[in-house]
N, C-alpha and C positions, 0 to 999 in steps of 0.2 A: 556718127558717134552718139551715144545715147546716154542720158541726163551723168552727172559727179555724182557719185553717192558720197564723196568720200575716197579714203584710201586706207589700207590695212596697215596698221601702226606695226612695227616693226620693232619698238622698245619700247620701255615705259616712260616717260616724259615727266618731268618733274615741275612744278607748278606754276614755277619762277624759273628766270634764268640763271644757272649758278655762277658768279661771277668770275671766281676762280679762273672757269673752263671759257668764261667769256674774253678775260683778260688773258691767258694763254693762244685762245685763238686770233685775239686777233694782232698779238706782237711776232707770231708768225705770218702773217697775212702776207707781208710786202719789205722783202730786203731795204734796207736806208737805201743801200747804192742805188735802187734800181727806181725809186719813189721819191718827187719831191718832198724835202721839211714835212711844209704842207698840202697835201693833196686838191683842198680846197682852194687854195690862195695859188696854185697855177692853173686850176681848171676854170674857175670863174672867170678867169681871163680872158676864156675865148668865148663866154657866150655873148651874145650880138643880142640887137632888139628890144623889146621890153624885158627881158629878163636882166637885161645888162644893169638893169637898176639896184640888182642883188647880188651884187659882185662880193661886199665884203663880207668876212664871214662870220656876222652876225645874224647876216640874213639866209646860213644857209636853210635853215627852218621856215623860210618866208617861200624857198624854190622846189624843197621836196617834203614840206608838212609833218616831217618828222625831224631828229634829234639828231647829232653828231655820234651820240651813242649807237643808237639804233639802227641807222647807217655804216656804222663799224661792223654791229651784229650779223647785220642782213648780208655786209661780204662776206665775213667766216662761214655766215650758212652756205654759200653758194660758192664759196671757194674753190673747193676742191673741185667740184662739177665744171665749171665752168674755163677752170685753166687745161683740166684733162683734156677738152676737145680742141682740136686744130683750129683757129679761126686767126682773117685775116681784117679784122677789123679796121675800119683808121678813117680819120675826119678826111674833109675834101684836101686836107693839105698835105697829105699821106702821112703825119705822125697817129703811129698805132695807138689805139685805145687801151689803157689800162684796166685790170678788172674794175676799179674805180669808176671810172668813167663809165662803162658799160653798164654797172648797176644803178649809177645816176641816172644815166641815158633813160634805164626802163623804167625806174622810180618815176619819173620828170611821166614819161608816158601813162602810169598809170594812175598816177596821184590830180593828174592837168587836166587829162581827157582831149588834150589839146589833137592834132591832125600830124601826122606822121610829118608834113611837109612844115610846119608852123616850128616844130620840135628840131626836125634838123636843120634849118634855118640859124633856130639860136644858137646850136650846138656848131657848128659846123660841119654834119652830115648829110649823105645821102636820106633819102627818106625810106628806101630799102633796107641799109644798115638799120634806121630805128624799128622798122618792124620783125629782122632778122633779133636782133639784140634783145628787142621786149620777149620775140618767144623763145628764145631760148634762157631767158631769165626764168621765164613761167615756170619752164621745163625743169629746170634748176631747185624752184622754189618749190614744187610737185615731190621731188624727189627727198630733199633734205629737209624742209620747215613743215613737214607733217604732224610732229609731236603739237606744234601749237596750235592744234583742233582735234580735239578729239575727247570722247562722254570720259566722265570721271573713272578712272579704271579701279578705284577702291574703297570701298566702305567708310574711310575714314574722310577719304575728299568729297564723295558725294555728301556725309553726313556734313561737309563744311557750308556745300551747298545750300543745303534743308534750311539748316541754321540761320542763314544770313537771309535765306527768303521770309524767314518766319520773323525775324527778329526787324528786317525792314517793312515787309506788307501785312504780318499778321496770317500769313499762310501755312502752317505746319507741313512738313512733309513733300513740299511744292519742289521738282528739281529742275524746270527750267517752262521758259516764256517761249511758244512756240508763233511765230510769226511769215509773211510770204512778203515780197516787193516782187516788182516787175519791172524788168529790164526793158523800155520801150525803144524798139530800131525802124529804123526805114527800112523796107523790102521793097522787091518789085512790085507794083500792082498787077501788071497782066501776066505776070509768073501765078499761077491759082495754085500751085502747088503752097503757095506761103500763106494761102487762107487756114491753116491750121494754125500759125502764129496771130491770128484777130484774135485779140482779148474783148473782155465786154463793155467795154470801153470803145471798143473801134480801130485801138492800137494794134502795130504787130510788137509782139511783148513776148519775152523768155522769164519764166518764174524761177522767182530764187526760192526756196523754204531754207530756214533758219529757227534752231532751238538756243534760247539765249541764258545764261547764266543769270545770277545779280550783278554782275561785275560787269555787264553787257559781253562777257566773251562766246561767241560761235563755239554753241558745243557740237553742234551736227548741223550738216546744210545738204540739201541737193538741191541742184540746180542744170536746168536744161530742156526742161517741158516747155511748153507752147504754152501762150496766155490764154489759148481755148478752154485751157482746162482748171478745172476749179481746185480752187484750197484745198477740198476734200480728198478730190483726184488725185493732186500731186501727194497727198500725205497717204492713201491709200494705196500709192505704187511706191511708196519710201520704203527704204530696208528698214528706220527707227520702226515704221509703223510695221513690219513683220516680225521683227526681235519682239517690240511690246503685245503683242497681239500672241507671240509664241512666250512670251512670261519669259524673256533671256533680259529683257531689260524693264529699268523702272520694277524689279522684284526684290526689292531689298526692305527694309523695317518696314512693319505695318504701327499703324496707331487708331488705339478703340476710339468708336463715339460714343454709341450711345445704344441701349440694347441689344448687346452684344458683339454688334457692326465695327468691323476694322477698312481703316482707309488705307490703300497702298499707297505706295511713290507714285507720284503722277507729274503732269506738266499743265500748263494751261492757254489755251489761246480763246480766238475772238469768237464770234459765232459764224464765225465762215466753217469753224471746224464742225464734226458728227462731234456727241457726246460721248465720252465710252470711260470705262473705271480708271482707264488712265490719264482721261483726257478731258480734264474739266473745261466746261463754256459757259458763258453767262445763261442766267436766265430772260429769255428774250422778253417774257411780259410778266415782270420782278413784282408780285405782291410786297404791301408793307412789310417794313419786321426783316424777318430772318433770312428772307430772299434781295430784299436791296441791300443791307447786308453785305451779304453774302458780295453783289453785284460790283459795290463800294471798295471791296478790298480788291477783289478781282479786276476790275480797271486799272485802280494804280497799280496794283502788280506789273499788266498789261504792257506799262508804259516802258518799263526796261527795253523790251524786244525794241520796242518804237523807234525809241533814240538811237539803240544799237543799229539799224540799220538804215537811220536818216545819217549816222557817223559814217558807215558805210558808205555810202554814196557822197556824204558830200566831201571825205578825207580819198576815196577813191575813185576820179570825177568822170576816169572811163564809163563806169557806172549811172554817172547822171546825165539826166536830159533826153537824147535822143541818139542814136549810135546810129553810123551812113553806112547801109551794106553791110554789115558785120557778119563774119563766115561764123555761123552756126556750128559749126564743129569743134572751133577752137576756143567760141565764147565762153561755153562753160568752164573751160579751163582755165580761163583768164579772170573770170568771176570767183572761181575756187579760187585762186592765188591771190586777189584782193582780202578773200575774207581771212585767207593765211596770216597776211598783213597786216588785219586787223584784231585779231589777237596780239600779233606779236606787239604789236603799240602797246597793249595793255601790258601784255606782260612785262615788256622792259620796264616800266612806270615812266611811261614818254612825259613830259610837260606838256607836249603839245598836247593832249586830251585837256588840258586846262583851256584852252583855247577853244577847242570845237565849241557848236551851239547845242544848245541841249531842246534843237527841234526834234518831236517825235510825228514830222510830214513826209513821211519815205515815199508815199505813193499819190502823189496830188493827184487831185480832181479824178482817185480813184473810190468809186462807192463799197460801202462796205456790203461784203457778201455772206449770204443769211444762206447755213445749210441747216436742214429739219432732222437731219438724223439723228437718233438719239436711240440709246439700249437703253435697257429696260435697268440691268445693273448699274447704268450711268448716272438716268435719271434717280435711284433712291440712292444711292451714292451722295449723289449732290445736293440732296434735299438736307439729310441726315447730317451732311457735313454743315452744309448753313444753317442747319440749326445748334451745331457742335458749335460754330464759329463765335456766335452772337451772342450765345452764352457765356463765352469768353470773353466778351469786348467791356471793358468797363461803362458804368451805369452815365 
């Protein structure tokens, strides 16, 4: 299977969750008769081991990183999908799994990173059920929670974007922080077929690319290349990078600088990227004045992506560390539905984001990568604009 670009949105997506339809979905969720009171305070019951420390339900936020709300949400999205197909689920003691249960189950597995066997352990499962249950969550979450990723589909949302980039970092026109982490796994050594997964680092690593809002939300991701390949690489076989190179995206309000020059919608990342009209990079060896500058706003800009994906990883732990053996086919799948997840946190207005840290170390003891490409349009582009900038900035 070859890298997630993504998946083709199907309706229009509304910005927020509408509660309305939230609170209708989920008082149909689960007949009284058939669901205890409450869900939580029978299910906490049976977990065993360190988890049993979070029994009450104050802490259910302590065991799956998210809300009681959010947890509500995330069944109605999977609702339907998941009760459609036959399954014979059920702990070691043969009482069957509720969909409840089932989307804790994958929660617990995707939020923990913990070992299929350490998971059903607490739970009172096989260690086959947790990995049968996590993918057909995915699968689930693939199908229905698409709306919560996806580029702005309208002039009025993107301009909300612009907005809020310019009004936080002093960037006019900026519509999103384009940023990469890598997923490092164990492979085989004497399998040479997985020398394509050596990053330059030394690791066997799967690249995520991620374009981030203000709000840190995943507006576009692909994920599934090998860490062999560079930033530039991955960004130059992305469908974002064919749209904006074919003028379908990023072609919305231009803004004049300065003898005559108009700047488009652009995005920005580090210098691992090529430079191009859409795609601003620092300048690697920043003159005084108008180019550090320049350099000053575009770092803290920078740092959205950052956090946004050190949050990633550390709110979804499959993603941190180190992954044993992981089937390549279905990691990216599994990587897409974390970062599904991690919109949705935003969007609900989780509390838990109050809690996360606001590290921006997503890729430790990973060095940063210097690409020299650069257009020609790019370069006066970016000249013209740090000079547009600086004359802007108060004395």
């Amino acid at each position: 299977m070859g890298p997630i670009r993504g998946f083709k949105r199907r309706k229009k997506a509304e910005k927020k969750v509408d509660q309305n339809v939230l609170a209708a979905a989920l008082s149909s969720l689960h007949p009284q008769s058939q669901q205890p009171l409450d869900w939580w305070d029978d299910f906490s019951k049976r977990i065993t081991g360190p988890l049993s420390e979070s029994r009450n339900s104050m802490k259910f936020e302590s065991v799956f990183k998210i809300s009681r709300k959010t947890f509500n949400y995330i069944c109605s999205l999977v609702n339907d999908v998941l009760t459609a197909r036959q399954s014979n689920f059920s702990s070691t003691n043969g009482k069957p799994l509720s969909l409840n249960d089932q989307v804790a189950i994958a929660l617990r597995r995707l939020s923990s990173g913990e070992s299929l066997s350490n998971i059903g352990d607490a739970f009172g499962i096989n260690q086959s059920t947790v990995s049968h249950l996590t993918w057909r969550f995915v699968e689930a979450m693939e199908e229905r929670g698409l709306d919560h990723l996806r580029w702005p589909s309208s002039q009025t949302e993107m301009e909300e974007v612009k907005s809020k980039f310019e009004k936080l970092h002093g960037l006019p026109n900026c519509c999103g922080v384009i940023d990469t982490t890598h997923i490092v796994m164990t492979l085989s050594a004497v399998d040479h077929s997985n020398d394509v997964w050596i990053d330059r680092e030394k690791n066997h690593s799967m690249v995520l690319q991620a374009i981030v809002d203000p709000d840190m939300r995943i507006r576009d991701v692909i994920v599934g290349y090998p860490g062999s390949l560079s930033d530039a690489l991955v960004l130059q076989n992305s469908s974002f990078y064919k749209l904006s190179e074919e003028g379908k995206r990023l072609n919305g309000k231009k803004i004049k600088l300065m003898e005559g020059a108009e700047l488009g919608e652009y995005i920005i990342g580090d210098a691992g990227f090529p430079l191009l009209p859409w795609l601003l990079t620092p300048f690697q060896h920043a003159l005084p004045g108008h180019q550090a500058e320049f350099n000053k706003l575009h770092s803290a800009a920078r740092v959205v992506a950052q956090i946004a994906l050190a949050r990633l990883k550390e709110m979804w732990r499959i993603m941190h560390g180190v992954m044993w053996l992981p089937d390549k086919n279905k990691l990216p799948r599994i990587i897409f539905v974390c970062c599904l997840l991690h919109n949705i946190v935003i969007d609900m207005e989780d509390k838990a984001l109050e809690e996360m840290p606001m590290s921006h170390h997503h890729d430790k003891d990973y060095r940063q990568q210097i690409c020299e490409s650069a257009s020609k349009t790019g370069t006066d582009m970016r000249e013209k604009f740090s000079y547009y900038i600086s004359n802007k900035l108060p004395p």
